[in-house]
C-alpha positions as CSV (number, residue, x, y, z in Angstrom):
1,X,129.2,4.8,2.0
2,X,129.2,2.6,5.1
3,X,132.0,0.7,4.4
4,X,135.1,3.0,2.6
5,X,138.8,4.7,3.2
6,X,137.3,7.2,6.5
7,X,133.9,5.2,7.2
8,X,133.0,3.6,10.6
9,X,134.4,0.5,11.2
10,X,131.8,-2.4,10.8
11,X,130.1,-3.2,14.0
12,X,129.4,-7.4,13.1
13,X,128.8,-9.0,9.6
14,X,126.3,-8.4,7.0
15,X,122.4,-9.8,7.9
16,X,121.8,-11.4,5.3
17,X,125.6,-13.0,5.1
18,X,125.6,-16.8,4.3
19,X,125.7,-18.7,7.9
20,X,126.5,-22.4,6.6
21,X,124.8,-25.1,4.8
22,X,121.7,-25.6,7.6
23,X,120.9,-21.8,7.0
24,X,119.8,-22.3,3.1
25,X,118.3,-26.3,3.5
26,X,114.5,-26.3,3.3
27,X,113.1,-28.1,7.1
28,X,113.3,-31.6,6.7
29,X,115.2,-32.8,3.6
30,X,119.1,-32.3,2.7
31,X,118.4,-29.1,0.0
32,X,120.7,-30.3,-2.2
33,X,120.7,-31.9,-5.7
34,X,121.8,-35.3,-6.5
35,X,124.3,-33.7,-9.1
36,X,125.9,-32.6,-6.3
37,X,126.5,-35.9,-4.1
38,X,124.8,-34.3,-0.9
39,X,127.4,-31.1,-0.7
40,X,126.3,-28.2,-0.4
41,X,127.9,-25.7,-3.3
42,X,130.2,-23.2,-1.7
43,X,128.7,-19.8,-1.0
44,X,130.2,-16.3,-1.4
45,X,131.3,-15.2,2.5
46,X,133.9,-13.3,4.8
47,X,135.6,-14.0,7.8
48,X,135.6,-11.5,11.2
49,X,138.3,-11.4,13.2
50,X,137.4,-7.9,15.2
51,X,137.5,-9.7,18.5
52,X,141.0,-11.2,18.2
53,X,144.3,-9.7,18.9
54,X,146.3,-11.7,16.3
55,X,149.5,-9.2,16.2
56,X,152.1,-9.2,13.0
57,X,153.0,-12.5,13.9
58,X,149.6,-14.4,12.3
59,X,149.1,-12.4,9.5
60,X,151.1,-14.4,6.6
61,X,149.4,-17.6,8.2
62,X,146.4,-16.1,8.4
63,X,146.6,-14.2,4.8
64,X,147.5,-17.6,3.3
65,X,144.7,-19.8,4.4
66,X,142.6,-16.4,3.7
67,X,143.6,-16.6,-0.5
68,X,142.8,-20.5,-1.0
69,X,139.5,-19.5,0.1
70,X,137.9,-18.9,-3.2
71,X,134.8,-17.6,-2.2
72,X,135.6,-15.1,0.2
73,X,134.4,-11.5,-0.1
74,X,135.2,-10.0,2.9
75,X,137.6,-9.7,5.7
76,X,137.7,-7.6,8.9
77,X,140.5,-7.0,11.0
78,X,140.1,-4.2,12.8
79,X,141.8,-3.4,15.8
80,X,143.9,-7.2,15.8
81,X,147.3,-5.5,16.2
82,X,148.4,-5.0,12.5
83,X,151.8,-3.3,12.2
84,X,154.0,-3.0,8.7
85,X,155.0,-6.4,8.9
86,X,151.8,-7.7,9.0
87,X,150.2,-5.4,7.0
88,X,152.5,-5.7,4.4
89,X,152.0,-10.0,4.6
90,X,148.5,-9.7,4.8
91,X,148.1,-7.8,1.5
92,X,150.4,-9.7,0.3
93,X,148.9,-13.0,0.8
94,X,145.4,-11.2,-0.3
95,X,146.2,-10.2,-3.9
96,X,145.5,-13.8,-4.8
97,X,141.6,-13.3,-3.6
98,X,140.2,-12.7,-7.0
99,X,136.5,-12.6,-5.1
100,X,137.3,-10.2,-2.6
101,X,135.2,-6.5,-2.8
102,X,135.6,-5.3,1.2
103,X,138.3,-5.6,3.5
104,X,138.3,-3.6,6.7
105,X,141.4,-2.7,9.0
106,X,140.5,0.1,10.8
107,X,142.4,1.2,14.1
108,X,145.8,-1.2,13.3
109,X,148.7,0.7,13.4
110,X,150.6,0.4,10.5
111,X,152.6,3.1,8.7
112,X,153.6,4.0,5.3
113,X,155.0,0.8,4.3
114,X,151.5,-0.9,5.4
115,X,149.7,1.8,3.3
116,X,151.5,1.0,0.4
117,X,150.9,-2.3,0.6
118,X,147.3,-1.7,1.1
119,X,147.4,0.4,-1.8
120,X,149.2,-2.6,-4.0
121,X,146.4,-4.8,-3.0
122,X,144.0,-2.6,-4.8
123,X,145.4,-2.7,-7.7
124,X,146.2,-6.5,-7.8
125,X,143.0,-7.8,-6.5
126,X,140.2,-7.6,-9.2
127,X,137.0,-6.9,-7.5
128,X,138.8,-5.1,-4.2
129,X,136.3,-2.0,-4.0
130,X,136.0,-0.9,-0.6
131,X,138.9,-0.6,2.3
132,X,137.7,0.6,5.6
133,X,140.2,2.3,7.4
134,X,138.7,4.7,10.3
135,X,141.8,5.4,12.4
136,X,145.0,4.0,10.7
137,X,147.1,6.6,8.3
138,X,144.5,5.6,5.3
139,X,142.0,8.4,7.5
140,X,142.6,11.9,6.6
141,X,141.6,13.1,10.3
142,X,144.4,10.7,11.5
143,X,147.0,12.1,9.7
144,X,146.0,16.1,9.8
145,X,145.8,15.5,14.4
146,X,149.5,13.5,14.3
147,X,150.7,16.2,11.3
148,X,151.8,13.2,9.4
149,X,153.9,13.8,6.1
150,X,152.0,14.3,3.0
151,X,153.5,10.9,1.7
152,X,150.2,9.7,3.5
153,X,147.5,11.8,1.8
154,X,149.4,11.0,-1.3
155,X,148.7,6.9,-0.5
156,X,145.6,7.5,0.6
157,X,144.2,9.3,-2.4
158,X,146.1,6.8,-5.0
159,X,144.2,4.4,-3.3
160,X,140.6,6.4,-3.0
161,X,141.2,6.9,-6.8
162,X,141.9,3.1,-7.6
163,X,138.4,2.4,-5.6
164,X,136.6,4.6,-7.3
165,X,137.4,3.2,-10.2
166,X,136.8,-0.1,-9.3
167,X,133.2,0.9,-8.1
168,X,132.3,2.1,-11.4
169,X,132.9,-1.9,-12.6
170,X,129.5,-4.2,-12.7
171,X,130.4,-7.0,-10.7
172,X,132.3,-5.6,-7.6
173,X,129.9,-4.5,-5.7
174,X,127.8,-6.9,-3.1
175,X,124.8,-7.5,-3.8
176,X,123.3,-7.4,-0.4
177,X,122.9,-4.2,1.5
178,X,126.2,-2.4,2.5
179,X,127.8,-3.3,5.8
180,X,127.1,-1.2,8.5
């Protein structure tokens, strides 16, 4: 799996990921049916925000204007500064992304109350299959170098067994290739 609880964390967005309206328009004409009074109909996409250090601060903001988005199937933060607090708000904000499949948050440092809200966002949100979280308390080498509690592993495996499950259902899965 390129993009699950331990994998790497996502280098840059999927290749064959929707770029905006000009990407899918044949040369020369609009593309789009009268039906549809020249828009464009929205497209399933994600958002990358690997290069910004937002801190706890943006998250609910962020998170909010994130779950009106009602195509949106994938969200990487990795790296931006994520403690509890923002964590916790971001998840929160989240469970109302019935599209969502991948979210990636790999090397933030939140703790047990961000894992648990993780861990509630996987059960709330649908389609929510895949969590990347390469050094956070989600990774199993994280906790067993820092000889974190167990309370971890226990998150961490609650929420491995929720994705599982959710892998098993047609429909949340991408249908391009993985991430990588």
């Amino acid at each position: 799996r390129a993009f699950a609880i331990g994998a790497e964390p996502l280098s840059e967005a999927p290749e064959d990921a929707p770029r905006g309206d000009a990407d899918r328009r044949p040369a020369g004409s609009s593309g789009v049916p009268e039906s549809l009074g020249g828009r464009m109909p929205p497209s399933p996409h994600g958002y990358d925000f690997s290069r910004c250090h937002l801190g706890d601060k943006q998250m609910h903001p962020l998170g909010a204007a994130l779950a009106i988005d009602r195509q949106l199937i994938w969200v990487r933060v990795p790296g931006v500064g994520l403690f509890d607090h923002g964590m916790v708000a971001l998840c929160e904000q989240l469970k109302r992304s019935a599209m969502l499949v991948k979210l990636d948050v790999s090397g933030n440092r939140f703790a047990y109350e961000g894992a648990g809200a993780c861990l509630s966002l996987a059960t709330h949100a649908p389609r929510l299959a895949e969590v990347a979280a390469k050094d956070t308390v989600l990774d199993a080498d994280f906790v067993c170098r820092r000889g974190l509690p167990a309370k971890y592993a226990k998150v961490r495996l609650e929420l491995e067994g929720v994705l599982a499950e959710r892998r098993k259902v047609p429909g949340t899965r991408l249908p391009a290739k993985p991430l990588q």
